[in-house]
N, CA, C and O of each residue as an XYZ file, in Angstrom:
788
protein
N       0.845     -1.181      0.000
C       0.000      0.000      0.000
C       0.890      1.244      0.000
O       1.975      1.298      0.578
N       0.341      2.225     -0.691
C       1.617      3.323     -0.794
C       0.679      4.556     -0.154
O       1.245      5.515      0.369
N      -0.592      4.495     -0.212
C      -1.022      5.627      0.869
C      -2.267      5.488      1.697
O      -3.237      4.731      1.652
N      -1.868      6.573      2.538
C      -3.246      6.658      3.449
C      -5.266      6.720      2.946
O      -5.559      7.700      2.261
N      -5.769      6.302      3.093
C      -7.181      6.924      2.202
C      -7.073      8.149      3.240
O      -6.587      8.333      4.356
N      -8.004      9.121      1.981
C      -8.286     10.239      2.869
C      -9.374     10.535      4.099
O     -10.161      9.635      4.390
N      -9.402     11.467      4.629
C     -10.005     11.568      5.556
C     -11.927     11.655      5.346
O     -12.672     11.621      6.326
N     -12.389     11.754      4.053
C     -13.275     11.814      3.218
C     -13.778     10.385      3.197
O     -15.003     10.265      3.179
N     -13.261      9.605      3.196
C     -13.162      8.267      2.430
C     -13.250      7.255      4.065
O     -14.165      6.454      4.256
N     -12.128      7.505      5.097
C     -12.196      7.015      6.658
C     -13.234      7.479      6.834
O     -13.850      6.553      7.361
N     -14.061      8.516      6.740
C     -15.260      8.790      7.348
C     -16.582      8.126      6.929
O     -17.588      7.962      7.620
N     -16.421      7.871      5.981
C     -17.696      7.429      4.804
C     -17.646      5.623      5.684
O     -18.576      4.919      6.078
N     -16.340      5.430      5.706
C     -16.206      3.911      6.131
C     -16.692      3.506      7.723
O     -17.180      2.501      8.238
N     -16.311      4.759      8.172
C     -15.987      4.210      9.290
C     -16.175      5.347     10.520
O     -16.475      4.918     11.635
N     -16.026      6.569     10.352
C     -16.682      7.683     11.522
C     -17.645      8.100     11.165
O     -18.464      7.690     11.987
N     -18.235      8.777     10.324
C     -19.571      8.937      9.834
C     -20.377      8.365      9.821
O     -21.468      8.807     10.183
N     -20.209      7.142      9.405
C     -21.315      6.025      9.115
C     -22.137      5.508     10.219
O     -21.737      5.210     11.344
N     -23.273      5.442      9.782
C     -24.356      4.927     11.329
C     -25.285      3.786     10.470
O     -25.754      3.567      9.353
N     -25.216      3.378     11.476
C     -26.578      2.179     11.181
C     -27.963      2.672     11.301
O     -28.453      2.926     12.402
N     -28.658      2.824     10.103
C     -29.857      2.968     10.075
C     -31.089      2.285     10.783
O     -30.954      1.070     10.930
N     -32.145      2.777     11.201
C     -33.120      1.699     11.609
C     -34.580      1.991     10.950
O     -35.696      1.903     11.462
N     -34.168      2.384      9.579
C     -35.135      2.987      8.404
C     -34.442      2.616      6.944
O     -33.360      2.081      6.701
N     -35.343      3.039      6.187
C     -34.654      3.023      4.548
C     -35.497      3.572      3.501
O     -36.711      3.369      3.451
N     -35.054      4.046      2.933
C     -35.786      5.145      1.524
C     -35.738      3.865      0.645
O     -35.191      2.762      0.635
N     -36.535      4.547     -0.029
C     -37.258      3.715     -1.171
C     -36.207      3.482     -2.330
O     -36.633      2.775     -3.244
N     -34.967      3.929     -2.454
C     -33.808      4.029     -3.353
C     -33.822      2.724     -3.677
O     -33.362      2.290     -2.620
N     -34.013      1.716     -4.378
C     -33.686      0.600     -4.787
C     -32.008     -0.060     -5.065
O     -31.126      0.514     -5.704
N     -31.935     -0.987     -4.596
C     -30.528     -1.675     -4.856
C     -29.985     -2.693     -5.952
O     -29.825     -3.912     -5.877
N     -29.794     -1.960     -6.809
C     -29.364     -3.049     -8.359
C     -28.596     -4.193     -7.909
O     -27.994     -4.147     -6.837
N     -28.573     -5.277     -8.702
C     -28.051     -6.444     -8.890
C     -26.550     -6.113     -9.163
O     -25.746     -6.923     -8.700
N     -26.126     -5.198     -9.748
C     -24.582     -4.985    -10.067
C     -24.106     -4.550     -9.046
O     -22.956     -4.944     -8.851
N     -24.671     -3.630     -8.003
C     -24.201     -3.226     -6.887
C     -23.709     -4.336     -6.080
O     -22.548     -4.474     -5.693
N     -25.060     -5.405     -5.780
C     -24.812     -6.190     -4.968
C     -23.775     -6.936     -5.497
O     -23.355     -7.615     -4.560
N     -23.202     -7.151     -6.391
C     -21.647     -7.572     -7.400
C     -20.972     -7.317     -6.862
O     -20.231     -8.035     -6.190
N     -20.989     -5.866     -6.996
C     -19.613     -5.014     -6.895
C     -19.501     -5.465     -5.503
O     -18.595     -6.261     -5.252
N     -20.628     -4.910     -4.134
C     -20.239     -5.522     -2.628
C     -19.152     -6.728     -2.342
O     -18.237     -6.749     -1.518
N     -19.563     -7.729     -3.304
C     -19.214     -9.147     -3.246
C     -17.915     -9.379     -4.075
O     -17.179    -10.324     -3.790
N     -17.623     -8.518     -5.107
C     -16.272     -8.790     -5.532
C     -15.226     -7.663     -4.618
O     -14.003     -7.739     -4.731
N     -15.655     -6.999     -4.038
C     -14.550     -6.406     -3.334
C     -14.614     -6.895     -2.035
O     -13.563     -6.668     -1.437
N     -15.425     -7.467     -1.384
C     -15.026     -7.977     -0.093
C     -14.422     -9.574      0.058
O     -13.945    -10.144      1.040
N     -14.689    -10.125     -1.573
C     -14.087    -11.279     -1.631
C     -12.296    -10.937     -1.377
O     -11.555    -11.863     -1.047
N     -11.878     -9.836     -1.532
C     -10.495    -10.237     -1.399
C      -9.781     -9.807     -0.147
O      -8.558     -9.670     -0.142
N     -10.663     -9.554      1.112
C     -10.130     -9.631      2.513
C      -9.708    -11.133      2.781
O     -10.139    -12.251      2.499
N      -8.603    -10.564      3.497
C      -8.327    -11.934      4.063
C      -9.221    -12.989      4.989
O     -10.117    -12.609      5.743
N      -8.716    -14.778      4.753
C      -9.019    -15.608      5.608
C      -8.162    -16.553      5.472
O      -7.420    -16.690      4.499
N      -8.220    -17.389      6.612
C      -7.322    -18.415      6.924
C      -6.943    -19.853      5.634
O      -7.544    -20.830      5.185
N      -5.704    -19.249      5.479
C      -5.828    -20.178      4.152
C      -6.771    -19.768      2.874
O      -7.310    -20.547      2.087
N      -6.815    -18.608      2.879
C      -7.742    -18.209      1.910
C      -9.004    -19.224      1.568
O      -9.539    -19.540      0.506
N      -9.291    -19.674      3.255
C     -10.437    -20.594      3.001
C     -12.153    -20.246      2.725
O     -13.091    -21.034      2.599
N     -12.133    -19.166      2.701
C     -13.411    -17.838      2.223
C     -14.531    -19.075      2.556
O     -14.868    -19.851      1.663
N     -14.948    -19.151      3.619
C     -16.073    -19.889      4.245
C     -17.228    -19.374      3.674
O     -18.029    -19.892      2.896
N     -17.172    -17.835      4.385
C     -18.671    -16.958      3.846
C     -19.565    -17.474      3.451
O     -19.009    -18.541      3.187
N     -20.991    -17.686      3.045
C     -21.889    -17.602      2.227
C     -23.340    -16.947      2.149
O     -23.856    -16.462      3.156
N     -24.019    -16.955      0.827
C     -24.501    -15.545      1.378
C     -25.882    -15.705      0.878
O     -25.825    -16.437     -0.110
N     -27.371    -15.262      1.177
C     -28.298    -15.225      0.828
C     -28.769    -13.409      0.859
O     -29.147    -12.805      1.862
N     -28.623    -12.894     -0.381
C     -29.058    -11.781     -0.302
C     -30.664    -11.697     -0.996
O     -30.974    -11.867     -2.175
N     -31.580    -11.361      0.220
C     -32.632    -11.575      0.242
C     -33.244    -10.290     -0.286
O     -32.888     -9.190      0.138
N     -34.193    -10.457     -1.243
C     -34.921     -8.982     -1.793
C     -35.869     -9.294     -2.249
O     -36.584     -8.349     -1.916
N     -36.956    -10.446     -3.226
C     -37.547    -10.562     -3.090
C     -38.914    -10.581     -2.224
O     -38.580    -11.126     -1.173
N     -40.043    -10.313     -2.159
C     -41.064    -10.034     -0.911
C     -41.409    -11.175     -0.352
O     -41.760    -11.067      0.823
N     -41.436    -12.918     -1.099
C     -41.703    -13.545     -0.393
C     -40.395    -14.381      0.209
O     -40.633    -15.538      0.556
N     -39.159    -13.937      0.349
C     -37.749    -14.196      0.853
C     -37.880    -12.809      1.794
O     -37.948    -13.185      2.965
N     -37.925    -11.722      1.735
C     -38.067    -10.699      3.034
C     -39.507    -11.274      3.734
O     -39.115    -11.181      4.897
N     -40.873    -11.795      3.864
C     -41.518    -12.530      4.233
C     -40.961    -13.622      5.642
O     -40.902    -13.426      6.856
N     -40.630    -14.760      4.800
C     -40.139    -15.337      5.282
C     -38.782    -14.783      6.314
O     -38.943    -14.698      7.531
N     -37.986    -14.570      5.914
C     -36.940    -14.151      6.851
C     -37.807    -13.158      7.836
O     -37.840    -13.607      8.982
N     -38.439    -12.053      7.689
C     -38.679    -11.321      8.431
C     -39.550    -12.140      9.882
O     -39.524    -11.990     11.104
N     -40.041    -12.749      9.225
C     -41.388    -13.729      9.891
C     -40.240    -14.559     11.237
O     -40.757    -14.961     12.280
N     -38.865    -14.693     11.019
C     -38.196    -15.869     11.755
C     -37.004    -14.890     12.507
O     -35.954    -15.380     12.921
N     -37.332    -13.413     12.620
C     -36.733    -12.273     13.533
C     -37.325    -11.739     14.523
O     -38.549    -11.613     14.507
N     -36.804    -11.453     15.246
C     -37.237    -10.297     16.171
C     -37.754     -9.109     16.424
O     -37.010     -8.164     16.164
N     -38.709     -8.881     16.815
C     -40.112     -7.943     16.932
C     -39.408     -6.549     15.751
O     -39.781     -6.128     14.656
N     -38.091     -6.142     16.810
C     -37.622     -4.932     16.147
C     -37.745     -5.092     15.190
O     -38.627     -4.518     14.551
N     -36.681     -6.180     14.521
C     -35.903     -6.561     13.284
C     -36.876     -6.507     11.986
O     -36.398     -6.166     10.904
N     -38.294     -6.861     12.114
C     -39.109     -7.146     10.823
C     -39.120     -6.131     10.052
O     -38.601     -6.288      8.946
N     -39.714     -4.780     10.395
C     -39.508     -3.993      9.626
C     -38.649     -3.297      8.828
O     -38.854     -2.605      7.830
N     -37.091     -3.748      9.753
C     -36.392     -3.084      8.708
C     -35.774     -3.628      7.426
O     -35.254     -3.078      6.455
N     -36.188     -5.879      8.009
C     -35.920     -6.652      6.608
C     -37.226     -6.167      5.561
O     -37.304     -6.446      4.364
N     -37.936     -5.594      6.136
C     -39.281     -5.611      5.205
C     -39.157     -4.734      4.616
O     -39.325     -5.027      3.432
N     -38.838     -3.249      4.815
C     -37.923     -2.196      4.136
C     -37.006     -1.881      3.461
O     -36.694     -0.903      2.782
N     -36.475     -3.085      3.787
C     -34.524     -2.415      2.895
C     -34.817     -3.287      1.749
O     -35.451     -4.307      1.477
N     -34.037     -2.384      1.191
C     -33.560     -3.226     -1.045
C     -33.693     -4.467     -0.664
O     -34.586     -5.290     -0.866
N     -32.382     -4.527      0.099
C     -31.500     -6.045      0.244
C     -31.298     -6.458      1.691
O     -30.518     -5.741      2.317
N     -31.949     -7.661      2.466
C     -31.327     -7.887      3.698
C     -29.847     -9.235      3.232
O     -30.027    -10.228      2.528
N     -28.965     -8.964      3.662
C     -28.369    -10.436      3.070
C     -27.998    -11.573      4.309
O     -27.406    -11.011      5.230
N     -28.119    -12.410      4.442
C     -27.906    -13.580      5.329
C     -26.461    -13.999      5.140
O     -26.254    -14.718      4.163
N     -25.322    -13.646      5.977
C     -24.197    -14.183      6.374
C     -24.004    -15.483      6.983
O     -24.278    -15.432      8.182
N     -23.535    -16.926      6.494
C     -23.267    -18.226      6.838
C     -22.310    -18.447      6.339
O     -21.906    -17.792      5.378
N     -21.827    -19.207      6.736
C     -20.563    -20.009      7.145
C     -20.402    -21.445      6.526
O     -20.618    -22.280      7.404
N     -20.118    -21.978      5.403
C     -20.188    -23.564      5.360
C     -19.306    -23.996      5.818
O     -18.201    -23.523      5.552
N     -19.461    -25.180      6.783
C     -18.612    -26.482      7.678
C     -18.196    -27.236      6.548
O     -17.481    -28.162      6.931
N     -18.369    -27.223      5.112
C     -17.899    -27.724      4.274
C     -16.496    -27.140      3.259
O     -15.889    -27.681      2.334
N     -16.346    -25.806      3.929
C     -15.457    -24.860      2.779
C     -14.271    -25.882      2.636
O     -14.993    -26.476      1.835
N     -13.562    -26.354      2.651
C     -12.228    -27.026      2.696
C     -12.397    -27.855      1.266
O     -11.499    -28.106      0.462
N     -13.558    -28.146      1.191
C     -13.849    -28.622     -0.264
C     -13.825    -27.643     -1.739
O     -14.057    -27.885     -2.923
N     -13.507    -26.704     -1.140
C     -13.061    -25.559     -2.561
C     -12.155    -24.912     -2.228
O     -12.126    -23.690     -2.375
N     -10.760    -25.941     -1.447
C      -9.503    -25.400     -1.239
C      -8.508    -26.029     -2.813
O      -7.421    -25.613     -3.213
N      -9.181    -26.873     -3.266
C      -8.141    -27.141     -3.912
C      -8.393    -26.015     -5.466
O      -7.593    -26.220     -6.380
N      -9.226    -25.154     -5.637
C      -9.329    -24.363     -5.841
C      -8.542    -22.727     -4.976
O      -7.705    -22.116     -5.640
N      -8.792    -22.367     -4.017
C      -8.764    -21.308     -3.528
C      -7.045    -21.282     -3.362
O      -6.247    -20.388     -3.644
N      -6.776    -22.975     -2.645
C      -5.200    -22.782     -2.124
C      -4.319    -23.462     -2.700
O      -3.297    -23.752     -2.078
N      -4.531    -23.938     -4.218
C      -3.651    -25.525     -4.977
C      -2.757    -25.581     -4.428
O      -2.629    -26.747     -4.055
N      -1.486    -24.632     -3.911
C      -0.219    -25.543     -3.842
C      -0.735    -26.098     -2.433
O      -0.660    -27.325     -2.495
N      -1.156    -25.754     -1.367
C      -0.984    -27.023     -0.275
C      -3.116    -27.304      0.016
O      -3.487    -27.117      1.175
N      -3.733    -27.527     -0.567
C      -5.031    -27.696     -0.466
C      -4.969    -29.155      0.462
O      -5.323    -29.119      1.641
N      -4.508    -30.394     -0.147
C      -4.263    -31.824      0.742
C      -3.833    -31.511      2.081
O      -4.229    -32.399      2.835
N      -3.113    -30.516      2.760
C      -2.366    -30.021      3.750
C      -3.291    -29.367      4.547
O      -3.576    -29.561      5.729
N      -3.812    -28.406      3.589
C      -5.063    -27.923      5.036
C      -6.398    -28.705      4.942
O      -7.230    -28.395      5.795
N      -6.769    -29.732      3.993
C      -7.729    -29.946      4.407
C      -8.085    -30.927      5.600
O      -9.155    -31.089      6.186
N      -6.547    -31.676      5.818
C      -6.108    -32.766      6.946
C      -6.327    -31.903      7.938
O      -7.178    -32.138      8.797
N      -5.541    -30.736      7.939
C      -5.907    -30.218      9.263
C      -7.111    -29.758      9.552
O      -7.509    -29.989     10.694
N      -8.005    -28.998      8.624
C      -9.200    -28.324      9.016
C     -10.182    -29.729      9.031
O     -11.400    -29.562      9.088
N      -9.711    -30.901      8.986
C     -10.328    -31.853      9.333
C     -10.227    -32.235     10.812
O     -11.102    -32.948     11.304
N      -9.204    -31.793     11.537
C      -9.471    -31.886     13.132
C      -9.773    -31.384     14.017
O      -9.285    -30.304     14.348
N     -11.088    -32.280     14.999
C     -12.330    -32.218     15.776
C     -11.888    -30.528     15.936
O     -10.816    -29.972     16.174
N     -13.210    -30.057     15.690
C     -13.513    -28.685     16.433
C     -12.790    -27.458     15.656
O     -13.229    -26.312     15.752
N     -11.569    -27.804     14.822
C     -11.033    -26.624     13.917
C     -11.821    -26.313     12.779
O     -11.479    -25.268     12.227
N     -12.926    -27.010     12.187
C     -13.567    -27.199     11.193
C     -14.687    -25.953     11.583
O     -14.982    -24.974     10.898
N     -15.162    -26.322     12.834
C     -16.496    -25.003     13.097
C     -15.534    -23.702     13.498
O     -15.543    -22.699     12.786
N     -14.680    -23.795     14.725
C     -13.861    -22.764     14.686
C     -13.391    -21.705     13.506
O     -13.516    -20.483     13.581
N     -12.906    -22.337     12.557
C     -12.185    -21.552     11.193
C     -13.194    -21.176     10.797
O     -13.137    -19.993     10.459
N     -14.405    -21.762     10.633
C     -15.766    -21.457      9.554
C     -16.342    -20.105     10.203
O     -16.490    -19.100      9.507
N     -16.679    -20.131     11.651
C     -17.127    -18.829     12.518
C     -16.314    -17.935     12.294
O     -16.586    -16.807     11.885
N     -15.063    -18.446     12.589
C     -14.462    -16.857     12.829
C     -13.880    -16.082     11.652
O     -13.689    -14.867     11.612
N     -13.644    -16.930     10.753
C     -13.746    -16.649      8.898
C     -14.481    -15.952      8.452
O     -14.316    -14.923      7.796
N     -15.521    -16.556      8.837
C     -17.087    -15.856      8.140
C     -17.707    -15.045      8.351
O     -18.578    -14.588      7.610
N     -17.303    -14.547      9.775
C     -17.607    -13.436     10.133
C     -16.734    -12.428     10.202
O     -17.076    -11.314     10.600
N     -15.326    -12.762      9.762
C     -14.052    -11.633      9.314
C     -14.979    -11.226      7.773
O     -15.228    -10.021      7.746
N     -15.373    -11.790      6.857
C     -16.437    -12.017      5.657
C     -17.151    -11.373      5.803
O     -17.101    -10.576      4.866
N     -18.171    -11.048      6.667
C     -19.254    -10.353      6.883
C     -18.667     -8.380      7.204
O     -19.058     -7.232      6.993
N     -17.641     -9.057      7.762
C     -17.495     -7.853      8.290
C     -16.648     -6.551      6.676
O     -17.100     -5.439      6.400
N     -15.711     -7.080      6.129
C     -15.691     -7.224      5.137
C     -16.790     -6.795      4.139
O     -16.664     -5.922      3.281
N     -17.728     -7.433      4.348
C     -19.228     -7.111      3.530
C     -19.577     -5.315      4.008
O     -19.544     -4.398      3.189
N     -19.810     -5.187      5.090
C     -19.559     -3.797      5.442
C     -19.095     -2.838      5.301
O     -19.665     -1.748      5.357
N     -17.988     -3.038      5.092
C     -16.892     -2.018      4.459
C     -16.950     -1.831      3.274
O     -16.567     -0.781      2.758
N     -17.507     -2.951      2.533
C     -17.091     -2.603      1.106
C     -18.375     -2.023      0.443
O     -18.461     -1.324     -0.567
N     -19.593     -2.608      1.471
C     -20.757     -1.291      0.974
C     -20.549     -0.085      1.577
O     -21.032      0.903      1.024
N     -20.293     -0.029      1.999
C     -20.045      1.442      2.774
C     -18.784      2.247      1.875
O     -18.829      3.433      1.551
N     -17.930      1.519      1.639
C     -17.118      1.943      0.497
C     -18.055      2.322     -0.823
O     -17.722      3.404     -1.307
N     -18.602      1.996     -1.165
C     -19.416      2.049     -2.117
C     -20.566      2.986     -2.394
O     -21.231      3.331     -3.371
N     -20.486      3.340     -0.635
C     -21.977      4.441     -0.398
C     -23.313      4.357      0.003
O     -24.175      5.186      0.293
N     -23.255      3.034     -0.061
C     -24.202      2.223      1.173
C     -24.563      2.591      2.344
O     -23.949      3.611      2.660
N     -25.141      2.305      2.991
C     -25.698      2.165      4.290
C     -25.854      0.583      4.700
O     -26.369     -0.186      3.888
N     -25.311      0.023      6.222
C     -25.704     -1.338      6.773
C     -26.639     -0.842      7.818
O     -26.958      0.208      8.376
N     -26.995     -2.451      7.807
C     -27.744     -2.559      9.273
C     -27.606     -4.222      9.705
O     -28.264     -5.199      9.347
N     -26.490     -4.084     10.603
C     -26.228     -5.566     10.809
C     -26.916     -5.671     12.272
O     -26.929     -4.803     13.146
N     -27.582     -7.190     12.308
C     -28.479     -7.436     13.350
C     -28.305     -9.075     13.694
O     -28.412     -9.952     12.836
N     -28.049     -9.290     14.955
C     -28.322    -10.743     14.831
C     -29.486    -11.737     16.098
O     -29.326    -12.749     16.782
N     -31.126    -10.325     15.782
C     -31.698    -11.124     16.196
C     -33.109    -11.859     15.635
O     -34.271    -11.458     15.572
N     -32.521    -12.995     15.296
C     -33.517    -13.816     14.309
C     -32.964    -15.659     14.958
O     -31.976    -16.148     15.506
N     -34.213    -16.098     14.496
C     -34.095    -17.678     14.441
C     -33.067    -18.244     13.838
O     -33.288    -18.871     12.802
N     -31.580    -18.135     14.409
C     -30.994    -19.047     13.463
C     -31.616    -20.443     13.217
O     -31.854    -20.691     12.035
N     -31.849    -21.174     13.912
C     -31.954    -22.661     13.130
C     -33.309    -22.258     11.994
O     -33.194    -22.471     10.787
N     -34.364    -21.752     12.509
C     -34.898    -21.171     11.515
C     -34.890    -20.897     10.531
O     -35.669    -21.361      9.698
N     -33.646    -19.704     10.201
C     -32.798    -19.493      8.572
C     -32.443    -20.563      8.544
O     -33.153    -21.102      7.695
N     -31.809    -21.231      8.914
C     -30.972    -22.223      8.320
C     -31.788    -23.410      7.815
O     -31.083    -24.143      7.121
N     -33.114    -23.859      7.948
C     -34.246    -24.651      7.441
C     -34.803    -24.393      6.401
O     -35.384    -25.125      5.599
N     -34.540    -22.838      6.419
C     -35.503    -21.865      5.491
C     -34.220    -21.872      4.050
O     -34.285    -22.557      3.030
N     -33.243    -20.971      4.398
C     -32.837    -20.638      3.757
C     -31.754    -21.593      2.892
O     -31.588    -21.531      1.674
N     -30.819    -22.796      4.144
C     -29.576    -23.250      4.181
C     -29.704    -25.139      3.547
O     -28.919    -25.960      3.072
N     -31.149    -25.096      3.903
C     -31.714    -26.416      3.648
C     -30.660    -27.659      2.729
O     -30.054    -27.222      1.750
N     -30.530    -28.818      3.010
C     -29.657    -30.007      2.356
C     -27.712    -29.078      2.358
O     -26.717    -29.325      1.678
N     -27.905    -28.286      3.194
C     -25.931    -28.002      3.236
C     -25.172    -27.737      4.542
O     -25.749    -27.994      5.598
N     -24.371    -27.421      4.552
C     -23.673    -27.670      6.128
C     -23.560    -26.273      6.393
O     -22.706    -26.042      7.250
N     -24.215    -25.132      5.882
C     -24.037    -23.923      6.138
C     -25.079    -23.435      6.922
O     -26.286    -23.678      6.902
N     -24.360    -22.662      7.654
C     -24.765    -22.125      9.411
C     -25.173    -20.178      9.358
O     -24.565    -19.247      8.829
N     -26.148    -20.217      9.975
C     -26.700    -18.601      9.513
C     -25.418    -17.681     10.748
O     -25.282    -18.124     11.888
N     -24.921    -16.912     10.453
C     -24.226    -16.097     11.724
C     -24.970    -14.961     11.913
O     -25.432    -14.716     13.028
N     -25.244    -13.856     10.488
C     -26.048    -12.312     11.257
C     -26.324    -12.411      9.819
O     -25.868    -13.121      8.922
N     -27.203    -11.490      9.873
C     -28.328    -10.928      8.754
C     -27.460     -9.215      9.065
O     -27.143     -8.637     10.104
N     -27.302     -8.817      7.408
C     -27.484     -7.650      7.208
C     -28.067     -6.751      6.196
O     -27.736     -6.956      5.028
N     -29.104     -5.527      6.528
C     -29.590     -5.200      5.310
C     -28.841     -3.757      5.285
O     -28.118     -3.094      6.030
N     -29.488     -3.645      3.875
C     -28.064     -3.207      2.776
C     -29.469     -2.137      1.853
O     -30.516     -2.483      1.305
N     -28.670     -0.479      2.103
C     -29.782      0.238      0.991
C     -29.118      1.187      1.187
O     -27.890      1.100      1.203
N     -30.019      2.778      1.463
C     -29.482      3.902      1.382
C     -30.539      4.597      2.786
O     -31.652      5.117      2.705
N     -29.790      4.382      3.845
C     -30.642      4.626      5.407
C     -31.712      6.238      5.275
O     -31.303      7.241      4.690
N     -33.021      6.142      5.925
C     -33.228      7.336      6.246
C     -32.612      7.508      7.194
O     -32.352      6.624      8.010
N     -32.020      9.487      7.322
C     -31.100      9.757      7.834
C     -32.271     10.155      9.476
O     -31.716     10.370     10.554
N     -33.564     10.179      9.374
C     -34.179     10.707     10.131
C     -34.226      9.216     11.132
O     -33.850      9.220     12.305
N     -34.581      8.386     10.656
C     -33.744      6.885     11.730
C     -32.759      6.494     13.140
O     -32.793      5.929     14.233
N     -31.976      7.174     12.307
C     -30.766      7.532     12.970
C     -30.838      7.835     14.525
O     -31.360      8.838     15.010
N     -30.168      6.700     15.300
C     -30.195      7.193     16.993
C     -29.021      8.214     17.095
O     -28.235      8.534     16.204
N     -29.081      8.652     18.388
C     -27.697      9.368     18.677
C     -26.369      8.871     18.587
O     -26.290      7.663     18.810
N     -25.529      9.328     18.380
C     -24.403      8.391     18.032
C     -24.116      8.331     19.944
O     -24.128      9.269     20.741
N     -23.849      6.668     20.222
C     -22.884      6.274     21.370
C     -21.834      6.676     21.766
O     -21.428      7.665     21.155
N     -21.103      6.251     22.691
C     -19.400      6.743     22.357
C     -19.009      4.957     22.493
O     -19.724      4.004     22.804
N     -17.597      5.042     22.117
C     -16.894      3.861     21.865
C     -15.878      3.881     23.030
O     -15.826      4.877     23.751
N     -15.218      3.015     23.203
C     -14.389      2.581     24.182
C     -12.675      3.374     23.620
O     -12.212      3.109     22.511
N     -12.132      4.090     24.368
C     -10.581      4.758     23.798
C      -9.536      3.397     23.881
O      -9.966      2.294     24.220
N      -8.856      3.510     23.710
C      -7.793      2.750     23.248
C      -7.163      2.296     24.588
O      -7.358      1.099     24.794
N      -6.524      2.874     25.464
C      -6.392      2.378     26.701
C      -7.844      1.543     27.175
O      -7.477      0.455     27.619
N      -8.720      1.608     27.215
C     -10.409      0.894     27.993
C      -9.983     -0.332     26.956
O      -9.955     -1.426     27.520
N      -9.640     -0.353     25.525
C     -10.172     -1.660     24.966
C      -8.788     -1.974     24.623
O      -8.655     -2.520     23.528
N      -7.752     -1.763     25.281
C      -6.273     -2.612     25.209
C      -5.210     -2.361     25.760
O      -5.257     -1.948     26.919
N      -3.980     -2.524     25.130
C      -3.088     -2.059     26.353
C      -1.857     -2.997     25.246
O      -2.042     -3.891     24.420
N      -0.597     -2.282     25.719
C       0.671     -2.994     25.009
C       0.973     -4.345     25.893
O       0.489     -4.548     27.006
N       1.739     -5.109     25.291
C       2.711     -6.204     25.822
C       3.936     -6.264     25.194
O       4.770     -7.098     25.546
């Protein structure tokens, strides 16, 4: 990397930006939702094992359903936005390593074959993925609204049905009313959330 983004650009990402709990009627094209997905495909994961997977829900009887298997808050704003998208995880990714990682694919898949590293890598992958997903709409000019209170096993009947993929958070994805908007919180300073070693 040879420079800083500007201060224009950090803000849009990342100080400015609020999570909506509304959405204008602005509609969300199919190329957009592309573009989201080819630029957050190239954050890192372990072994470039890109677990992720994704149900971006926009249709009315897919916002229906999903909305129907959330939380009181949560319905309206899947019922509102362009796009809610469903973040999961497949317990199966290791099977499109010999794709993702050829020179040692046989190598990690032995290992991500032992007890308990298999769900481990997939969670915490997939939700480096999700997070990822965020940034790169927001890069883009987006607005999120990541939420995770809904029925997982629910989605995962609904949505995940005959695969080994696991719902983690739902996020919807548009252009927020700004009138929505709570007060901004404060965050924790740098000494409260760490410290050197």
């Amino acid at each position: 990397m040879t420079s800083a983004l500007n201060d224009q650009s950090l803000d849009q990402i990342f100080r400015s930006a609020r999570t909506p709990n509304g959405w204008t009627d602005r509609p969300v094209e199919e190329n957009t939702v592309r573009e989201i997905y080819d630029l957050m495909k190239w954050g890192p994961t372990s072994a470039n094992s890109s677990p992720a997977r994704f149900v971006w829900v926009r249709s009315a009887d897919g916002k229906a359903t999903l909305a129907g298997l959330a939380a009181e808050p949560n319905k309206p704003k899947i019922l509102k936005a362009p796009v809610t998208v469903i973040i999961g995880h497949d317990l199966d990714f290791a099977g499109k390593l010999p794709k993702l990682l050829p020179h040692n694919a046989e190598a990690m898949q032995k290992f991500f074959a032992t007890p308990g590293v298999t769900e481990a890598t997939a969670m915490r992958n997939g939700t480096l993925q999700g997070a990822y997903l965020i940034v790169a709409a927001r890069a883009l000019g987006l607005d999120c609204g990541p939420m995770s209170g809904f029925n997982n096993a629910g989605v995962d009947k609904a949505f995940f049905s005959g695969t080994r993929i696991q719902s983690n958070f739902i996020c919807s994805i548009g252009y927020g009313d700004p009138a929505s908007v709570f007060p901004r919180n404060p965050r924790l300073s740098f000494e409260e959330a760490g410290c050197w070693a």
